[in-house]
C-alpha positions in Angstrom: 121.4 75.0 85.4 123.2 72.3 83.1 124.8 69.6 84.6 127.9 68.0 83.1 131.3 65.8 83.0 134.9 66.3 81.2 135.1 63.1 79.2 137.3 61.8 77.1 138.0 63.0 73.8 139.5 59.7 72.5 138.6 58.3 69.2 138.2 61.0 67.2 136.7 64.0 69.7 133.4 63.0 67.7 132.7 59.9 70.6 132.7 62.8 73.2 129.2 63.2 72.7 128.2 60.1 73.5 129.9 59.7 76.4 128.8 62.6 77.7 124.7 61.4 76.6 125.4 58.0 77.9 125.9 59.8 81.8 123.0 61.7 81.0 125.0 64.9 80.8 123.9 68.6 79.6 127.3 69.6 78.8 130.7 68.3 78.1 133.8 69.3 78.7 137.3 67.9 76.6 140.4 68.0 76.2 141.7 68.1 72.4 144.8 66.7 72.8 146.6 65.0 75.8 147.1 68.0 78.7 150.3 66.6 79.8 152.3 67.0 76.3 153.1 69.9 74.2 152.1 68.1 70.6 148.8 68.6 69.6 146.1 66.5 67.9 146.1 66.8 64.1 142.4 67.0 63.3 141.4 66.9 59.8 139.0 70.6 59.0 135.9 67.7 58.1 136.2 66.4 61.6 136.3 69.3 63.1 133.1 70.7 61.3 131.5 67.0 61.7 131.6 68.2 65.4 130.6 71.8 65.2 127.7 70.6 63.3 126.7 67.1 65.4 127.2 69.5 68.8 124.5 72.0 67.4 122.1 69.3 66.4 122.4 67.2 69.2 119.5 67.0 71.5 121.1 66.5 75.1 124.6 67.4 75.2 123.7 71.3 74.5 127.3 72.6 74.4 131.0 71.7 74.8 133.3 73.3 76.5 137.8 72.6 76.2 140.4 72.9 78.6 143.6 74.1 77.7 147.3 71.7 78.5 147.9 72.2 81.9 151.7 72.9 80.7 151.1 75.9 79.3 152.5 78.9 81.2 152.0 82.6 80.0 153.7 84.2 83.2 156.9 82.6 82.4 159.7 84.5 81.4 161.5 81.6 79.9 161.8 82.2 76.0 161.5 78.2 75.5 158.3 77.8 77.7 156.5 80.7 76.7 157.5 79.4 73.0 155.9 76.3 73.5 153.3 77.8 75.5 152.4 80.3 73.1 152.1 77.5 69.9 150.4 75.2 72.5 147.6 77.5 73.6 147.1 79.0 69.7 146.9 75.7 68.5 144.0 74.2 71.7 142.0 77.9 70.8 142.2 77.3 67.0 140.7 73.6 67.5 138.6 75.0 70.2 136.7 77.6 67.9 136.8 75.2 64.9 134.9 73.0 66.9 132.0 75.3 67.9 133.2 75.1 71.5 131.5 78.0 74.0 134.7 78.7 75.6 138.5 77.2 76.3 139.3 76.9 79.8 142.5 78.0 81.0 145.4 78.1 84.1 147.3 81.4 83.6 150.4 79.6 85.1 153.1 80.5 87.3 155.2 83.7 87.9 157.9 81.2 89.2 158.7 83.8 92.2 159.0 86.8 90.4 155.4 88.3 92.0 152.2 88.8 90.1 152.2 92.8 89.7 155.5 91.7 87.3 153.8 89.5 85.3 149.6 91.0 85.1 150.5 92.9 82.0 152.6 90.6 80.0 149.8 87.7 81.0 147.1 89.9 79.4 149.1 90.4 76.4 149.7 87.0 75.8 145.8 86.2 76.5 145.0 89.0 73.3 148.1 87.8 71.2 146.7 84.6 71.1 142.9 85.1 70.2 144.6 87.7 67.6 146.1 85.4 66.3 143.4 82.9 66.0 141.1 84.8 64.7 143.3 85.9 61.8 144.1 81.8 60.8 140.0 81.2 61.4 138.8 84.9 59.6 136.4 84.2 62.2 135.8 85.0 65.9 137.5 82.9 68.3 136.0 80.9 71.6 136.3 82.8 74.6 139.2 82.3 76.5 138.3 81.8 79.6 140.5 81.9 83.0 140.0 79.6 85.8 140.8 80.4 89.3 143.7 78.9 90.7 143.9 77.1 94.5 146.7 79.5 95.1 149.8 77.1 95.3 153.1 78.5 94.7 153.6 81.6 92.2 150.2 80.9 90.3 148.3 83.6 88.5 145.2 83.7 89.1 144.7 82.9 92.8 141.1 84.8 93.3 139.0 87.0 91.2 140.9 89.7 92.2 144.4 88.9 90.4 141.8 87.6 87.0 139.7 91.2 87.3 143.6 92.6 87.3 144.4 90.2 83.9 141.0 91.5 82.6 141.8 95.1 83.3 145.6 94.6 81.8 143.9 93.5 78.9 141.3 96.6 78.2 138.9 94.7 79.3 138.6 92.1 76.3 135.6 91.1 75.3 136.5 87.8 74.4 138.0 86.9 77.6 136.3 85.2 80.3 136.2 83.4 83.6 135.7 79.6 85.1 135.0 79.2 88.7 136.1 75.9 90.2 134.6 75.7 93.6 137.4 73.1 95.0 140.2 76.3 93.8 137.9 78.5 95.5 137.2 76.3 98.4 141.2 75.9 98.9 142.1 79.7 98.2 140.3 79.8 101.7 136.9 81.0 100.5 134.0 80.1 102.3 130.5 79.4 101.2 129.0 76.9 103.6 126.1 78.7 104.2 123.4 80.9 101.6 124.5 83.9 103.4 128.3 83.2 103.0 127.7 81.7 99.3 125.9 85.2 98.7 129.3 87.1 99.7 131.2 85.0 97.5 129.2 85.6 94.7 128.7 89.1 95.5 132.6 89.5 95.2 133.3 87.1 92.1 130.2 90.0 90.7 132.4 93.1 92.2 135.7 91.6 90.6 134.7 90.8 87.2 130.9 91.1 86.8 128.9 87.9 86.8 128.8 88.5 82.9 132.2 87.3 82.5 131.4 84.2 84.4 131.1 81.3 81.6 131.0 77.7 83.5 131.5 76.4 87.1 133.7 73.5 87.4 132.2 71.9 90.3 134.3 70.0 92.5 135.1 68.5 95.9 137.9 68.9 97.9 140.3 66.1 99.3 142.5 69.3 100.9 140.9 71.6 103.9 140.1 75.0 103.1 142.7 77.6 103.0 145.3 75.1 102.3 145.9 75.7 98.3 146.4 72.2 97.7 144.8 71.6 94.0 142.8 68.3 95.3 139.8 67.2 93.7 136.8 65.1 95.6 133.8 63.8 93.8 130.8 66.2 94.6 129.4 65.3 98.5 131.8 63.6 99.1 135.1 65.4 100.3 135.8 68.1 102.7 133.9 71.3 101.6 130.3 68.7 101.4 127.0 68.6 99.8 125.3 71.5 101.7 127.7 73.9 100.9 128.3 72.9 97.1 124.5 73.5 97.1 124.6 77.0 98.6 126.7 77.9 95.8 125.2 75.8 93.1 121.7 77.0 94.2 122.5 80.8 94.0 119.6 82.7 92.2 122.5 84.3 89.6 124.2 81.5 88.9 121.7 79.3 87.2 122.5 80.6 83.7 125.6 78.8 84.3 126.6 75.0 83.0 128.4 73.0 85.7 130.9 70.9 84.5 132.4 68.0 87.1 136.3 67.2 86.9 135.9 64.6 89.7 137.4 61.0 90.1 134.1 59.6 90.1 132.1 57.9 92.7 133.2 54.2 90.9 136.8 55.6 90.5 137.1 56.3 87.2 136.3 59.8 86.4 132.8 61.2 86.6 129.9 59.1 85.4 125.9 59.0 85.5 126.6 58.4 89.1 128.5 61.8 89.7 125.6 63.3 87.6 122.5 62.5 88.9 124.5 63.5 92.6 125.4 66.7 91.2 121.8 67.3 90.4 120.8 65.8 94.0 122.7 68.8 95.4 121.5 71.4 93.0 118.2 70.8 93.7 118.6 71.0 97.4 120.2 74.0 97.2 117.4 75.7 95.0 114.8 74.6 97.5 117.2 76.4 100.6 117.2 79.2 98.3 113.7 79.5 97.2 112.8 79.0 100.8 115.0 81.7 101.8 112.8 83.9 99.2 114.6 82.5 96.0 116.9 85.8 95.6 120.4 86.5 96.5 121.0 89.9 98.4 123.5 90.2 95.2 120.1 90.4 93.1 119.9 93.4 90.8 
């Protein structure tokens, strides 16, 4: 499994790499613009292929991943937001796939009250028109857009794998759409995964909602809020209220070590996650593969 951080993109997006090496991570994950305004980035075409190409040559960080503005909201039905939303997400995909990125990572958004059964088919359409339309700009195929599981506040989309198989099905099944699992959404949409037999359920229904296939990247967080309360409340990893053992049942699971785990934490020093947060990351991954392989090193989810 690859172990990683979201760093910043500042300076160019280029310097992302090096941050990420510097903490002696496998992966990154960025943000192209800021995720807190609609404007986007300009980025000249030579930057963006100056990354594409330093990302495949580079020989630690093995592959970047983006997250989408956090104020983008396809299950609106207010023309204005989804405008903005709309331009916003087209123009984070377009930089995304210009970039080489393995997927963009994305919050569906909010129905606002209006219940998700009204919104599953006009959030799938938006999800298509929106690789559509990047892949006409690019002539090429875009990054996978991939949905991350919400922690279930509110009127938000995506609360388990069951409302994102629902997207996926709106959609025809899209190929190019995918998932993100964030354990600290999981952990506060009340799942439970404290031990390898509960870990193996969970996985077991994440495989029985969308097929582990979908599955693209595990953010992998703590939790400041208890479970079951849908509070959106990251921890860094062992140290918050869902812990090291059970981060490592679920980060030790057999058929989940294809995946890249990406930390969004606020760092053990405080300031976002650092070679620190890595190397404990990889503490708990590695306890949880020797639970498993003790336990016979296969998931009853095994094929």
């Amino acid at each position: 499994m690859l172990i990683g951080a979201n760093v910043r993109a500042s300076g160019g997006l280029l310097p992302a790499l090096g941050r990420g090496a510097d903490m002696g991570a496998d992966v990154v994950q960025i943000f192209t613009t800021s995720p807190r305004v609609w404007t986007s980035n300009v980025y000249a075409a030579e930057l963006l292929e100056a990354y594409r190409v330093a990302q495949a040559a580079h020989p630690s960080v093995r592959a970047t991943f983006c997250h989408a503005s956090y104020l983008i909201n396809i299950a609106t039905t207010d023309s204005e937001v989804l405008g903005k939303s709309r331009a916003c997400l087209v123009e984070n995909l377009r930089v995304a796939t210009a970039i080489g990125a393995a997927g963009l990572v994305l919050h569906l958004g909010s129905h606002l009250g209006k219940g998700f059964e009204a919104v599953v088919t006009p959030v799938a359409d938006e999800l298509r028109r929106a690789l559509d339309t990047v892949e006409d700009l690019l002539g090429d195929r875009p990054a996978p857009l991939l949905m991350e599981n919400a922690a279930g506040a509110g009127g938000t989309c995506g609360r388990d794998f069951d409302e994102l198989a629902a997207v996926l099905a709106a959609a025809g099944g899209d190929e190019r759409l995918g998932a993100c699992l964030d354990t600290q959404h999981l952990f506060a949409g009340g799942a439970d995964y404290a031990t390898l037999t509960k870990a193996d359920a969970v996985v077991a229904a994440v495989d029985a909602a969308i097929g582990l296939d979908r599955l693209a990247c595990i953010h992998l967080n703590d939790s400041k809020s208890e479970r079951g309360s849908n509070r959106d409340r990251h921890a860094s990893v062992g140290t918050g209220l869902i812990g090291a053992t059970a981060l490592g049942s679920l980060l030790g699971h057999p058929r989940l070590q294809h995946l890249p785990a990406v930390l969004e934490t606020p760092g053990l020093e405080g300031h976002g996650p650092g070679a620190a947060d890595i190397a404990a990351a990889r503490r708990i991954h590695a306890a949880g593969l020797r639970r498993w392989q003790r336990r016979g090193g296969r998931g009853g989810t095994a094929a």
